[in-house]
VMD Tcl script that draws the C-alpha trace (Angstrom):
set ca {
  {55.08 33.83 7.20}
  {54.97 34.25 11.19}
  {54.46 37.85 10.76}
  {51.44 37.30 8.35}
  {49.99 34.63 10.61}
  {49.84 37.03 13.21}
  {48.12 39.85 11.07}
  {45.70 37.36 10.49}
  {45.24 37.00 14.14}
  {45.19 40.07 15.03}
  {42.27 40.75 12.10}
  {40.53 37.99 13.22}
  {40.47 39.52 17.01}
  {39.25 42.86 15.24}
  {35.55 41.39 14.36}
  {34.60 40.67 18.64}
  {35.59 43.90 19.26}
  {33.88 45.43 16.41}
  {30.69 43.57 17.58}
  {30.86 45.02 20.59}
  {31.40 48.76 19.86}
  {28.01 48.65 17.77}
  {26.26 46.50 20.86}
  {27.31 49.49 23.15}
  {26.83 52.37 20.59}
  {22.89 51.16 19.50}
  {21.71 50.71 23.14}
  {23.42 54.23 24.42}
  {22.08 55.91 21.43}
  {18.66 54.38 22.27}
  {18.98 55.35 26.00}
  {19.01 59.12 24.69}
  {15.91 60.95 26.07}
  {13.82 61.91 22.61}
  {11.68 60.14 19.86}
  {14.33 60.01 16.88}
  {10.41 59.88 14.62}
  {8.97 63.02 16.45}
  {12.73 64.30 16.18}
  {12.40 64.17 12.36}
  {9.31 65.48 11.41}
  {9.63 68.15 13.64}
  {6.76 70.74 13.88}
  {5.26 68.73 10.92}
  {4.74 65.85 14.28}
  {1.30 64.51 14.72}
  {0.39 60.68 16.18}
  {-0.85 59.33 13.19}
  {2.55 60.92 11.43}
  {4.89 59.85 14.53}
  {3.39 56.17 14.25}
  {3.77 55.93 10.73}
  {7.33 56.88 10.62}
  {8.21 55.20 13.56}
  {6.58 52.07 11.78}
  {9.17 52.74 8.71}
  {12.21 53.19 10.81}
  {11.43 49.40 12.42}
  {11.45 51.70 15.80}
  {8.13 49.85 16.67}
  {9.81 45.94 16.38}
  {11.63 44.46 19.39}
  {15.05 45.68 20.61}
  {17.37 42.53 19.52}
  {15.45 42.65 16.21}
  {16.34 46.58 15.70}
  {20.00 46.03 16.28}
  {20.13 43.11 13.53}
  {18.68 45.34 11.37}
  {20.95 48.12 12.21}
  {24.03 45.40 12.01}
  {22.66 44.78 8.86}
  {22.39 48.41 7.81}
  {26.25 49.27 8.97}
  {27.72 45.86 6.89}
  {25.72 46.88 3.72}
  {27.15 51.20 4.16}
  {23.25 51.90 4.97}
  {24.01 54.45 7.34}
  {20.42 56.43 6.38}
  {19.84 60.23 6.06}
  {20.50 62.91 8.08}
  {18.05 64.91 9.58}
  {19.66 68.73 9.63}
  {21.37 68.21 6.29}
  {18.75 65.32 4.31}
  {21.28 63.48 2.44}
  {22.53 60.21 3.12}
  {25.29 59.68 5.90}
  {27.59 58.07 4.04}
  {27.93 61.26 1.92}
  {28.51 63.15 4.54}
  {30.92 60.69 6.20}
  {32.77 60.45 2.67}
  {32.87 64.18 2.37}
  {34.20 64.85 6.15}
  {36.59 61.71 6.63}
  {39.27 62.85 4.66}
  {39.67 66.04 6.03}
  {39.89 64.60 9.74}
  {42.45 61.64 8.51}
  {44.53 64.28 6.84}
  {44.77 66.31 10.41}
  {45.53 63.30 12.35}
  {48.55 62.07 9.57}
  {49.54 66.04 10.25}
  {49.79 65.96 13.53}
  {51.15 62.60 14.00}
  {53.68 63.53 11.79}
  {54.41 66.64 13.53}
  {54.58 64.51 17.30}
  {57.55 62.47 15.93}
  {58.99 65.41 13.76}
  {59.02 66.70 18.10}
  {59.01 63.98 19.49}
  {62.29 62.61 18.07}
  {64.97 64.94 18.17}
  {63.44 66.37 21.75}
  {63.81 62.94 23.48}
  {67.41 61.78 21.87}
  {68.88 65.72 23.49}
  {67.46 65.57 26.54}
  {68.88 61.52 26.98}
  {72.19 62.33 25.67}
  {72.08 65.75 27.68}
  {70.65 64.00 30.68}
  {70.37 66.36 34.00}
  {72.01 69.01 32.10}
  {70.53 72.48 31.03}
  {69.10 71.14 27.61}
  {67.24 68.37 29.41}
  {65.90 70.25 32.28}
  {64.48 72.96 29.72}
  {63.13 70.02 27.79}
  {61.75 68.23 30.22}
  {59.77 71.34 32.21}
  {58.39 72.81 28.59}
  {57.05 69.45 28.27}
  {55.24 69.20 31.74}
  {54.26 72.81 31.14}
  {52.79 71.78 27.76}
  {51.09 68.20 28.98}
  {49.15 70.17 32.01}
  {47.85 72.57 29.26}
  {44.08 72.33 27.68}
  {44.46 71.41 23.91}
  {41.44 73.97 23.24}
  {43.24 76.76 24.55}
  {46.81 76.42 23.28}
  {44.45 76.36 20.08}
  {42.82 79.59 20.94}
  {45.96 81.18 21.95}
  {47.70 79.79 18.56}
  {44.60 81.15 16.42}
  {44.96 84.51 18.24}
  {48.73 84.79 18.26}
  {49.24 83.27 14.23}
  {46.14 84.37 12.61}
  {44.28 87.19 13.94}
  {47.33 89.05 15.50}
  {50.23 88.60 12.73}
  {48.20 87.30 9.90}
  {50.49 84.04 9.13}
  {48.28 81.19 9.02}
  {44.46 81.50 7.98}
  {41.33 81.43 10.63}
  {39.68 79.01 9.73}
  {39.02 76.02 6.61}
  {40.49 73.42 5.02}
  {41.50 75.04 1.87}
  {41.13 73.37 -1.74}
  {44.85 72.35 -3.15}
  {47.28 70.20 -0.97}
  {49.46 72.83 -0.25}
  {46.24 75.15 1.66}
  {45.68 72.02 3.48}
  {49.09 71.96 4.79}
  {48.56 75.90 5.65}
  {45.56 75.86 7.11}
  {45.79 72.53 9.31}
  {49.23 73.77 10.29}
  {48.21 75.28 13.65}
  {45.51 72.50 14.48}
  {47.83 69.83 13.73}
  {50.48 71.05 16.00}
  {48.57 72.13 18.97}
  {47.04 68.06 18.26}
  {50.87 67.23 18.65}
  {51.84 69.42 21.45}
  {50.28 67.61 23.88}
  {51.06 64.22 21.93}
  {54.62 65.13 22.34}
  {55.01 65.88 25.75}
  {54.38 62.20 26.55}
  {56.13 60.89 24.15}
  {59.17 62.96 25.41}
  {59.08 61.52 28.58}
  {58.70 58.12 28.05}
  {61.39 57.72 24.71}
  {63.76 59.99 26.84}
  {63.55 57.26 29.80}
  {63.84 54.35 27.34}
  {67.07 55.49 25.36}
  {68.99 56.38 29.09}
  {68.13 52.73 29.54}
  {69.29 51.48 26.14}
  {72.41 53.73 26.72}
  {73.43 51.27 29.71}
  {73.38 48.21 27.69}
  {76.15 46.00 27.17}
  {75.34 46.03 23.14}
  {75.72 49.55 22.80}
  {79.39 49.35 24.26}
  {80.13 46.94 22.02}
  {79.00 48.21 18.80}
  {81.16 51.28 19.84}
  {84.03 49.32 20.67}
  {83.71 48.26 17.29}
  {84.23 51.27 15.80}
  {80.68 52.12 14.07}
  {80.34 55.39 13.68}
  {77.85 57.24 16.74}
  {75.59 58.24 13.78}
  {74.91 54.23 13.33}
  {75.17 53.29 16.83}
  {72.43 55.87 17.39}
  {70.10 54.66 14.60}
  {70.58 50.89 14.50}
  {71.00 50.13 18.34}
  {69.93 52.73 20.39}
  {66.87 54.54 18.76}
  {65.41 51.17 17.06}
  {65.66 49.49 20.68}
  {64.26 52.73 22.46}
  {60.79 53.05 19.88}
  {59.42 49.55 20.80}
  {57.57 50.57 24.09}
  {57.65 54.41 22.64}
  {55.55 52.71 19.88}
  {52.73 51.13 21.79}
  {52.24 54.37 23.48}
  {52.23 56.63 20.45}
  {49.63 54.10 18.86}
  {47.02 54.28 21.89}
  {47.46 58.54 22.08}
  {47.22 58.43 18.12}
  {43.69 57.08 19.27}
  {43.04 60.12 21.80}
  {44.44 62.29 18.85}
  {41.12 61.01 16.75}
  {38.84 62.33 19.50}
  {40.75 65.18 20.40}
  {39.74 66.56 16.74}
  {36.49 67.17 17.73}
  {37.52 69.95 19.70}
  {40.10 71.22 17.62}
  {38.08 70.79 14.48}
  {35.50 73.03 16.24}
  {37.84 75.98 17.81}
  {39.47 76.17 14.01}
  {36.34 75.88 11.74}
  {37.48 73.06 9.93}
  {34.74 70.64 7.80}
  {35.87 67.24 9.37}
  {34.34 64.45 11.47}
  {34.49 66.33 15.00}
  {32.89 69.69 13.46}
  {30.27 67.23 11.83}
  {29.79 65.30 15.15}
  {29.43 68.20 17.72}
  {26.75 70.35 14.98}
  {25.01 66.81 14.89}
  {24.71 66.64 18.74}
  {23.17 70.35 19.02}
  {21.33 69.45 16.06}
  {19.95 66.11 18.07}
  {20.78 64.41 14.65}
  {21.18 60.96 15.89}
  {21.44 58.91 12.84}
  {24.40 61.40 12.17}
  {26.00 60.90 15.62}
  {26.01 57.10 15.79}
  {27.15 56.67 12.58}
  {30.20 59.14 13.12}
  {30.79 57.90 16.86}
  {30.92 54.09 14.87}
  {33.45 55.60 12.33}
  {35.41 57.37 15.07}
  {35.72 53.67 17.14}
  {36.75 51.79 14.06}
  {39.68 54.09 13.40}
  {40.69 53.89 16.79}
  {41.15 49.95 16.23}
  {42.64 50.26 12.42}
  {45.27 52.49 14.69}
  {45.95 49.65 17.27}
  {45.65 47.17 14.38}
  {48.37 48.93 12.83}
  {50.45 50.22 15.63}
  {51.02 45.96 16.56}
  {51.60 45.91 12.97}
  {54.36 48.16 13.33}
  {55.90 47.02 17.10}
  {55.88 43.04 15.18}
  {58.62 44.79 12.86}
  {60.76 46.78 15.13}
  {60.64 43.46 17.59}
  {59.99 40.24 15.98}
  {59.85 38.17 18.84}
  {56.20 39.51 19.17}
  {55.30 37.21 16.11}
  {56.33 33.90 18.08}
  {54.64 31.70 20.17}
}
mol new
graphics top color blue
foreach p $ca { graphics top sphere $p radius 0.5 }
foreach p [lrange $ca 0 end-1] q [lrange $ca 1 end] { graphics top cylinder $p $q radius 0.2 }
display resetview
């Protein structure tokens, strides 16, 4: 009951925030140099035209007034057309979404597949070979540019020995695991090497405690004192951090999405910016933002289970 009572909460904290990412997103999308009317009619533009489009947008009614109606418009899935492509945004949105939520799962899933088994060697191993090797590929990989270990993987993989295609998103579940393979792990490469560093430093502490001793000198086997006491205690800060990069994983697929020519959100977002497709932009930017705070939603979701003292009080 605690633990729903403070989903609740944290729901209930969701809709300021929310209300605040569209304040910020409307006026800096307004503050772009351009007339979105002229923008759309394009050579087609005369002043009689401009006005009378302008007049249908509600461009011409006072600011406050505009964002109610674009409030309105976001509530009700209104998102409008797009410019380059002329269908509606949430088409495009519904089309596109998938393919980026199926690279972040990927790579997310490939940061702990990493993440894990890195961090528990290089504890257990601490200031020996394994965790000095660890450690520096790590650091090596962290001060790297996601957007070239991509390039380098797309050179390397695909164009040099042919294993893993340029570019797509393939059509059955099995090409999406193919092709999102190297864009998912350079995602999680640089994921990783944080995580590393940070679960690494939690389970040396957890190593030290008093509990740990005595679930040994109780004869549990290491395989459960590893699991139950030491790994479980070691996630719950490891957690908090995976859940904010998770976040800097969404936008970091706007890069990657480009370098790999995969149809997702980031491909869709960067052709609308060259494209000066603004309806297209704001209403990706929004989805972008409210993903981020489904991820923090359910990254507390997740810490309130491996600690439960986070649902008192």
């Amino acid at each position: 009951m605690q633990r729903l009572n403070y989903i609740l909460v944290r729901l209930l904290q969701m809709i300021p925030v929310a209300l605040g990412i569209t304040i910020v997103l409307f006026f800096v999308i307004r503050a772009i140099p351009g007339d979105p009317a002229a923008i759309r009619l394009g050579i087609r533009a005369t002043p009689e035209g401009i006005a009378n489009l302008r007049r249908e947008m509600g461009l011409d009614q006072p600011i406050w007034t505009q964002y109610v109606i674009f409030l309105r418009d976001v509530v009700t899935l209104n998102l409008g057309t797009s410019i380059t492509y002329s269908i509606p945004v949430v088409m495009l949105i519904g089309a596109r979404l998938p393919v980026t939520l199926f690279l972040a799962i990927y790579a997310t899933l490939f940061s702990i597949m990493i993440t894990l088994p890195a961090a528990m060697l290089a504890a257990i191993r601490k200031d020996r070979f394994a965790d000095q090797v660890i450690r520096g590929g790590f650091m090596v990989l962290l001060g790297m540019p996601q957007f070239w270990i991509g390039v380098l993987f797309l050179i390397v993989f695909s164009l040099k020995l042919g294993l893993f295609p340029v570019s797509g998103f393939g059509e059955t579940f099995r090409d999406h695991l193919v092709h999102l393979f190297l864009p998912a792990l350079t995602l999680s490469l640089a994921q990783s090497a944080m995580l590393v560093r940070t679960l690494r430093s939690d389970i040396i502490s957890v190593l030290r405690a008093d509990y740990v001793d005595f679930a040994r000198a109780k004869g549990l086997m290491e395989r459960l004192v590893l699991t139950r006491h030491i790994l479980r205690n070691a996630l719950i800060p490891t957690v908090t951090i995976l859940g904010l990069n998770v976040g800097y994983l969404v936008g970091g697929t706007v890069v990657i999405e480009k370098v790999f020519s995969i149809p997702g959100m980031g491909m869709l977002m960067l052709d609308s910016i060259f494209a000066r497709d603004y309806t297209v932009v704001q209403s990706v930017t929004l989805c972008f933002a409210m993903m981020v705070i489904l991820i923090n939603l359910a990254t507390d979701v997740t810490y309130s289970f491996l600690d439960p003292r986070v649902t008192l009080g």
